[in-house]
N, CA, C and O atoms as a GROMACS GRO file, in nm:
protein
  328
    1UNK      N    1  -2.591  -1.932  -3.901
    1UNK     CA    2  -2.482  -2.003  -3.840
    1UNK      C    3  -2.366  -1.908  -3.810
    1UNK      O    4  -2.288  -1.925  -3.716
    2UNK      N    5  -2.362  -1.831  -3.877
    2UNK     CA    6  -2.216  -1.746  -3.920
    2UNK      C    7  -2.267  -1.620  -3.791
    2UNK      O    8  -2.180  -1.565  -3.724
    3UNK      N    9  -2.405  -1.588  -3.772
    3UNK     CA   10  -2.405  -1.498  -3.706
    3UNK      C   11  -2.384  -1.546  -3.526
    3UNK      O   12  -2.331  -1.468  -3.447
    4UNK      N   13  -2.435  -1.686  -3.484
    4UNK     CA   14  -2.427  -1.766  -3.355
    4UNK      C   15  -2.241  -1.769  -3.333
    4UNK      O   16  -2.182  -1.770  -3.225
    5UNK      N   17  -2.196  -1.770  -3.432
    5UNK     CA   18  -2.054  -1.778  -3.440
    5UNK      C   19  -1.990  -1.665  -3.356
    5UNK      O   20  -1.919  -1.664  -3.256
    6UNK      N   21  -2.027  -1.600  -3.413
    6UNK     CA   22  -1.977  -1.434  -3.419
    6UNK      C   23  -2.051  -1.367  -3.291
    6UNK      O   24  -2.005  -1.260  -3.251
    7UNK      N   25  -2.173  -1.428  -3.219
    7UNK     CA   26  -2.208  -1.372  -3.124
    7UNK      C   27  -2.110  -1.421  -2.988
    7UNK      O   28  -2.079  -1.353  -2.891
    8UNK      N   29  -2.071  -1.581  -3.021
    8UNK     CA   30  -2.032  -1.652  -2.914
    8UNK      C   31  -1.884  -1.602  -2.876
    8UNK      O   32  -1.831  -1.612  -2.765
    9UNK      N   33  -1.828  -1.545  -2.998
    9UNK     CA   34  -1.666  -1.497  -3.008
    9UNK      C   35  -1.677  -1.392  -2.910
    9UNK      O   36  -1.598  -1.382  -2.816
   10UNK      N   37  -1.802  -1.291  -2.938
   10UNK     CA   38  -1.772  -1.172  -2.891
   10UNK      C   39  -1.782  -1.172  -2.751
   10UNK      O   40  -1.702  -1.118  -2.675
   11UNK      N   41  -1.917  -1.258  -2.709
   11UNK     CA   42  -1.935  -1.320  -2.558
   11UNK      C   43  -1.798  -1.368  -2.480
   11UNK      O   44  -1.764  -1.324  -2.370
   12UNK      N   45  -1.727  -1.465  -2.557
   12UNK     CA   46  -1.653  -1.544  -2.525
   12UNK      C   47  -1.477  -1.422  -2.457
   12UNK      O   48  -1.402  -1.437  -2.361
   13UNK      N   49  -1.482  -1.338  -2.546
   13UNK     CA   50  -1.396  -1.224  -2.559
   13UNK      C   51  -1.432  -1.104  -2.448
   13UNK      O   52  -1.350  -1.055  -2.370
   14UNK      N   53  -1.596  -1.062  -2.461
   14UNK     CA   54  -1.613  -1.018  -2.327
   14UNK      C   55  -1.592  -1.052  -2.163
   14UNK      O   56  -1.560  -0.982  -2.067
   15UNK      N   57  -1.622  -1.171  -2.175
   15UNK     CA   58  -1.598  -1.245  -2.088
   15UNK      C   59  -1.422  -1.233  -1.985
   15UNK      O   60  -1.387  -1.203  -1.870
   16UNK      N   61  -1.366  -1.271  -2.095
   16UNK     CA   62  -1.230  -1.296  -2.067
   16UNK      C   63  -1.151  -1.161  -2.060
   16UNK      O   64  -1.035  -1.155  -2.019
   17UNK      N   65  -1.218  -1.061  -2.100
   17UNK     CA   66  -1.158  -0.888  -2.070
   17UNK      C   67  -1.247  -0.845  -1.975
   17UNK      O   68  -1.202  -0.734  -1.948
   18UNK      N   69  -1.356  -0.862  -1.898
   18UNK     CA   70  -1.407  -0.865  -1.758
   18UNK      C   71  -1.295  -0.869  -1.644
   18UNK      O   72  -1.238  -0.790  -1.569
   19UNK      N   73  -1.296  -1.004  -1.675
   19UNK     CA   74  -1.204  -1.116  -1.544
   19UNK      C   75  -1.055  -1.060  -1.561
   19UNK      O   76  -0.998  -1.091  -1.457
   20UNK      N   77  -0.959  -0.987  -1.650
   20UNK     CA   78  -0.886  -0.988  -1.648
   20UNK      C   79  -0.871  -0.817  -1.592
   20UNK      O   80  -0.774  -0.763  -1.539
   21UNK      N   81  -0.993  -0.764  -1.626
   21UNK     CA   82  -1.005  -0.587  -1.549
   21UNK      C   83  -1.000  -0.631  -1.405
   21UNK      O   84  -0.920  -0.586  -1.323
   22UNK      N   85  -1.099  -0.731  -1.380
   22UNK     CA   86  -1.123  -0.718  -1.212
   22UNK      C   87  -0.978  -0.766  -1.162
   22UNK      O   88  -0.922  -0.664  -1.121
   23UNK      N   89  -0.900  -0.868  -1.150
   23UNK     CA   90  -0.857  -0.919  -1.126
   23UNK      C   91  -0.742  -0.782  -1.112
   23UNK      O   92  -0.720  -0.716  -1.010
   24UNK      N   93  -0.690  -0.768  -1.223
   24UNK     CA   94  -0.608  -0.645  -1.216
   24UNK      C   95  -0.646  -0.527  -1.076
   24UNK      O   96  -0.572  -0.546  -0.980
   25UNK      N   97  -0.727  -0.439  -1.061
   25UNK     CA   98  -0.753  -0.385  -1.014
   25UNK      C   99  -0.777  -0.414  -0.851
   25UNK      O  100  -0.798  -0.337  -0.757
   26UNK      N  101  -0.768  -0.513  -0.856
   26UNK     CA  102  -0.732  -0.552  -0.718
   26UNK      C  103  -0.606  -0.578  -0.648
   26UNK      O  104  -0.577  -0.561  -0.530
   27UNK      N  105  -0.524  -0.632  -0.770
   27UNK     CA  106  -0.368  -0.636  -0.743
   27UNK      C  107  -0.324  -0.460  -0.714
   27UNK      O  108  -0.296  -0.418  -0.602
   28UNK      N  109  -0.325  -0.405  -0.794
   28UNK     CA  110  -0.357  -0.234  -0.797
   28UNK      C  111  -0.334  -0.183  -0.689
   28UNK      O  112  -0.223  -0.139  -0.656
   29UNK      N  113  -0.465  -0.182  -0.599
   29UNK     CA  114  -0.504  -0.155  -0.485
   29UNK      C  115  -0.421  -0.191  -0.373
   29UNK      O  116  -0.402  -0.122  -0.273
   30UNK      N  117  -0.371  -0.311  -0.398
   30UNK     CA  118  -0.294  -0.393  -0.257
   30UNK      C  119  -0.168  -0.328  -0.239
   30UNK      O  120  -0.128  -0.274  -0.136
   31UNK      N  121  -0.083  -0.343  -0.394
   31UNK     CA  122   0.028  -0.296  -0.420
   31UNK      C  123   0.073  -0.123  -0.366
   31UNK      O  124   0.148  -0.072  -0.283
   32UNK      N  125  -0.030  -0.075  -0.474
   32UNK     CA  126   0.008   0.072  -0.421
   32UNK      C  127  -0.017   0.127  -0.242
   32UNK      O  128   0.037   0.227  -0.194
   33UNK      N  129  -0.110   0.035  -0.168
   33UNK     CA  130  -0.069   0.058  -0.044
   33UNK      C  131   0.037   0.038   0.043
   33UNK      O  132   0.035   0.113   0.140
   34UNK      N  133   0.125  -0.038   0.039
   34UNK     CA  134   0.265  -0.114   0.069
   34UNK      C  135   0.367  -0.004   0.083
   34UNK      O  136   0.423   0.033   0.186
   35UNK      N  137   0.382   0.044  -0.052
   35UNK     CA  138   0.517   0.171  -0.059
   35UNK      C  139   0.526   0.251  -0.008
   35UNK      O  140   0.628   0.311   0.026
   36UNK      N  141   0.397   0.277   0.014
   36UNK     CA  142   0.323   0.449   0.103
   36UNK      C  143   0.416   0.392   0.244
   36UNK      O  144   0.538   0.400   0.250
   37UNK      N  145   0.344   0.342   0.336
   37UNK     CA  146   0.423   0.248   0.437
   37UNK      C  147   0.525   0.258   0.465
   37UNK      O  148   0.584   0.313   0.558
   38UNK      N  149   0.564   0.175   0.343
   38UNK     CA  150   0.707   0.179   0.406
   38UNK      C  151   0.817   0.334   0.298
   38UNK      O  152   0.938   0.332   0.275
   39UNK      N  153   0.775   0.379   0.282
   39UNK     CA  154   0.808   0.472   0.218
   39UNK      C  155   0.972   0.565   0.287
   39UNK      O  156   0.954   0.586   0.407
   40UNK      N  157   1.087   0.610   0.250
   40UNK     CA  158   1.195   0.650   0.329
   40UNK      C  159   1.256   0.758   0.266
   40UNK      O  160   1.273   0.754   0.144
   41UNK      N  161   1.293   0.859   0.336
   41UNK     CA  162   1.378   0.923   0.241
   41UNK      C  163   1.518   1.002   0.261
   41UNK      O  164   1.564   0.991   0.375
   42UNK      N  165   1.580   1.064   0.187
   42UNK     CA  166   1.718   1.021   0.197
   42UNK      C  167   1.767   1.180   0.238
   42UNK      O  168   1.663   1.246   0.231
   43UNK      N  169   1.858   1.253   0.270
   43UNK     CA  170   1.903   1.328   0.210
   43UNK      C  171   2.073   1.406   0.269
   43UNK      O  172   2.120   1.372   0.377
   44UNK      N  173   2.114   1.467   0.215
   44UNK     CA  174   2.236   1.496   0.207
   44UNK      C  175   2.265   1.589   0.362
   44UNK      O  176   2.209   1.697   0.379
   45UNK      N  177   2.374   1.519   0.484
   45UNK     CA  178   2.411   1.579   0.593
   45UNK      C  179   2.476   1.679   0.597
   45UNK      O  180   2.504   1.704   0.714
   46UNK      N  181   2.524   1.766   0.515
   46UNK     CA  182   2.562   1.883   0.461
   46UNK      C  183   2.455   1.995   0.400
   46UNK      O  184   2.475   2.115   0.384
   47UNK      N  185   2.356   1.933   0.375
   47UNK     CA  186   2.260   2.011   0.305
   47UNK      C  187   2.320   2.090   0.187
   47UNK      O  188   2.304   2.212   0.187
   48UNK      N  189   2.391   2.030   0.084
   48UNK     CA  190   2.449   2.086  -0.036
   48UNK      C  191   2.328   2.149  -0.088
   48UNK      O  192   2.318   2.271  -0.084
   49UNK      N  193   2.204   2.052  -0.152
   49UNK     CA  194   2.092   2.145  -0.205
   49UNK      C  195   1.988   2.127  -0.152
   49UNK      O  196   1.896   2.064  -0.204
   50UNK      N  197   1.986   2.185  -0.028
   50UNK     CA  198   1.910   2.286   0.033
   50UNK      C  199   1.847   2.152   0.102
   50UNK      O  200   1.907   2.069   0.170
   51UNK      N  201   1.673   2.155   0.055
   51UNK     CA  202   1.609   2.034   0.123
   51UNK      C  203   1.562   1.955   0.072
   51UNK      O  204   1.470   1.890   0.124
   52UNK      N  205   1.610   1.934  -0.051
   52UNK     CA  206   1.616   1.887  -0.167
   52UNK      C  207   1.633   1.679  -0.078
   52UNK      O  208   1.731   1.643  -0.012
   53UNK      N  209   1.540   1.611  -0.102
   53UNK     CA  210   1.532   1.457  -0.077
   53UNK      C  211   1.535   1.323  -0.207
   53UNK      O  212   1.485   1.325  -0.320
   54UNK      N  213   1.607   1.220  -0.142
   54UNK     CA  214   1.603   1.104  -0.279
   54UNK      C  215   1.500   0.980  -0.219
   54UNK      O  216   1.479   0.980  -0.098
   55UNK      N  217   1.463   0.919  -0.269
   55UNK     CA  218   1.366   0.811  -0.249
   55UNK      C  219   1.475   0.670  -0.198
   55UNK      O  220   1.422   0.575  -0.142
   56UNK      N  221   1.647   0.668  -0.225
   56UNK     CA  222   1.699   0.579  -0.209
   56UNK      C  223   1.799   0.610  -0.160
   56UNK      O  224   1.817   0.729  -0.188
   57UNK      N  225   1.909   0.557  -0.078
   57UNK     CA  226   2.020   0.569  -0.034
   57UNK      C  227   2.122   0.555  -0.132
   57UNK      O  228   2.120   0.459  -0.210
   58UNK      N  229   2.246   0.679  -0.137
   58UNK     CA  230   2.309   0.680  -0.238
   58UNK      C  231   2.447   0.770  -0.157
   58UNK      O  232   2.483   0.782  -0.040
   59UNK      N  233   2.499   0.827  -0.303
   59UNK     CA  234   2.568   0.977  -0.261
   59UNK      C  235   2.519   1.081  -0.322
   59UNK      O  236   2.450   1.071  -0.423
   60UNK      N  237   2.550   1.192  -0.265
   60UNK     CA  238   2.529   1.374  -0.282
   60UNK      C  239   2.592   1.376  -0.399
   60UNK      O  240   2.711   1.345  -0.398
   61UNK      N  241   2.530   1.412  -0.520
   61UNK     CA  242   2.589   1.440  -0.636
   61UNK      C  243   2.673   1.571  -0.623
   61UNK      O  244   2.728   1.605  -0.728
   62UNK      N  245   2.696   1.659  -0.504
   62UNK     CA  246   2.762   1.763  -0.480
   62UNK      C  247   2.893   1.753  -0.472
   62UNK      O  248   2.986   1.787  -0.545
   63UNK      N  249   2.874   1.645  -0.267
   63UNK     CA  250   2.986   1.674  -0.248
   63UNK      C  251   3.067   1.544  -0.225
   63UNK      O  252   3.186   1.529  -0.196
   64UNK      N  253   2.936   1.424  -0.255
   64UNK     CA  254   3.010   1.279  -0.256
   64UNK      C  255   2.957   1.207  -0.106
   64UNK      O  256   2.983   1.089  -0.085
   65UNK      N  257   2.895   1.277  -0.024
   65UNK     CA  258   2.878   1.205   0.086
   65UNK      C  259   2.791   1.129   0.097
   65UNK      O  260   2.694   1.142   0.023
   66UNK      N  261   2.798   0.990   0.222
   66UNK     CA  262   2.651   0.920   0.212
   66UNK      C  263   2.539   0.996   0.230
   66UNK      O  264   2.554   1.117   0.248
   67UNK      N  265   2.418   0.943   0.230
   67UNK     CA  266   2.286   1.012   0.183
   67UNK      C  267   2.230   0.970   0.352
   67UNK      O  268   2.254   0.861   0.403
   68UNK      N  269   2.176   1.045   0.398
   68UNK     CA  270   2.116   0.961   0.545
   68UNK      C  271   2.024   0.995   0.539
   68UNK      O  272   1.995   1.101   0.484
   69UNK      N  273   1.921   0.893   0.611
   69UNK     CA  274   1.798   0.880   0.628
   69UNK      C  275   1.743   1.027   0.708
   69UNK      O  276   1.804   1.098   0.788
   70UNK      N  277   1.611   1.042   0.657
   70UNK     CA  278   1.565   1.182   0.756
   70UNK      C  279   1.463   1.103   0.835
   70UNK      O  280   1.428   0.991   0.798
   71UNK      N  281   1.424   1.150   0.926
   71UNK     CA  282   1.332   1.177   1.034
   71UNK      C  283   1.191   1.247   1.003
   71UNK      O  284   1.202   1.370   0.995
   72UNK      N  285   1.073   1.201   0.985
   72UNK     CA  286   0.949   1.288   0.910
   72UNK      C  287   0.915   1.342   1.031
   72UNK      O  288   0.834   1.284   1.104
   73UNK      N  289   0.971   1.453   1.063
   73UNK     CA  290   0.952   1.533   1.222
   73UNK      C  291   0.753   1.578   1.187
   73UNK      O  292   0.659   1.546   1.260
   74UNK      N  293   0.747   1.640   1.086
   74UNK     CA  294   0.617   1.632   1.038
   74UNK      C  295   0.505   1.535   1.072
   74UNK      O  296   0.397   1.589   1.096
   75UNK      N  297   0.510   1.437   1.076
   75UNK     CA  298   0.428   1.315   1.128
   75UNK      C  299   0.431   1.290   1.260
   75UNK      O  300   0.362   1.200   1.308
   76UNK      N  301   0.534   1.389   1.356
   76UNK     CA  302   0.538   1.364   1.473
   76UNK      C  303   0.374   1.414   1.547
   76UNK      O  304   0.352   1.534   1.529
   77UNK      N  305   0.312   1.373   1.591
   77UNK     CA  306   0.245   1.461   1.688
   77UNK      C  307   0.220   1.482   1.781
   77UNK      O  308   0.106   1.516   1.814
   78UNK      N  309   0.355   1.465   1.889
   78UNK     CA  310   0.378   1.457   2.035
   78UNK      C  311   0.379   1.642   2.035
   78UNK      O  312   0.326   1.722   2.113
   79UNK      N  313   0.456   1.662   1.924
   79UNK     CA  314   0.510   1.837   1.956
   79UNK      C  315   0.380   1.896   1.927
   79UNK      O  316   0.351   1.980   2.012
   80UNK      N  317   0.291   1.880   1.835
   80UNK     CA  318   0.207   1.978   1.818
   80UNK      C  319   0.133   1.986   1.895
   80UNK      O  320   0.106   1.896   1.975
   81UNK      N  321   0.054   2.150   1.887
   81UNK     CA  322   0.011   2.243   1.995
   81UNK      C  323  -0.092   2.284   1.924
   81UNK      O  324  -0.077   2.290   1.802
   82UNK      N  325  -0.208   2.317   1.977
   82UNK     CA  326  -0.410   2.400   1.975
   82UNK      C  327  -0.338   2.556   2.007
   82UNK      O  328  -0.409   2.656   2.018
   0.00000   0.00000   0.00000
């Protein structure tokens, strides 16, 4: 009796840490594609340090100024050339 017990717990326990891996791992997946996207970044119109970028709009811990958005000239590919 004691052992049907103990099999059904463990079943019962596998079970429910299955469904809660899958389930996870799909949220996972969705999420971390989103940020990439929309992804922005910041950096100082003075160029205090150098090319140095922030993930958020703020101020230049330098010289105090707003933070402006850059341009990913990199991703352009009108300019590039064979």
């Amino acid at each position: 009796m004691r052992k049907i017990l103990l099999v059904s717990i463990m079943l019962f326990t596998m079970a429910c840490t299955g469904n809660s891996e899958k389930s996870g791992q799909t949220t996972d997946s969705t999420s971390t594609a989103t940020p990439v996207a929309d992804a922005k970044k910041y950096a100082c119109p003075m160029q205090c340090e150098g090319d140095k970028t922030y993930a958020e709009a703020g101020k230049c811990p330098v010289c105090k100024m707003e933070l402006k958005e850059i341009a990913f000239a990199e991703t352009d590919s009108t300019t590039h050339e064979h």
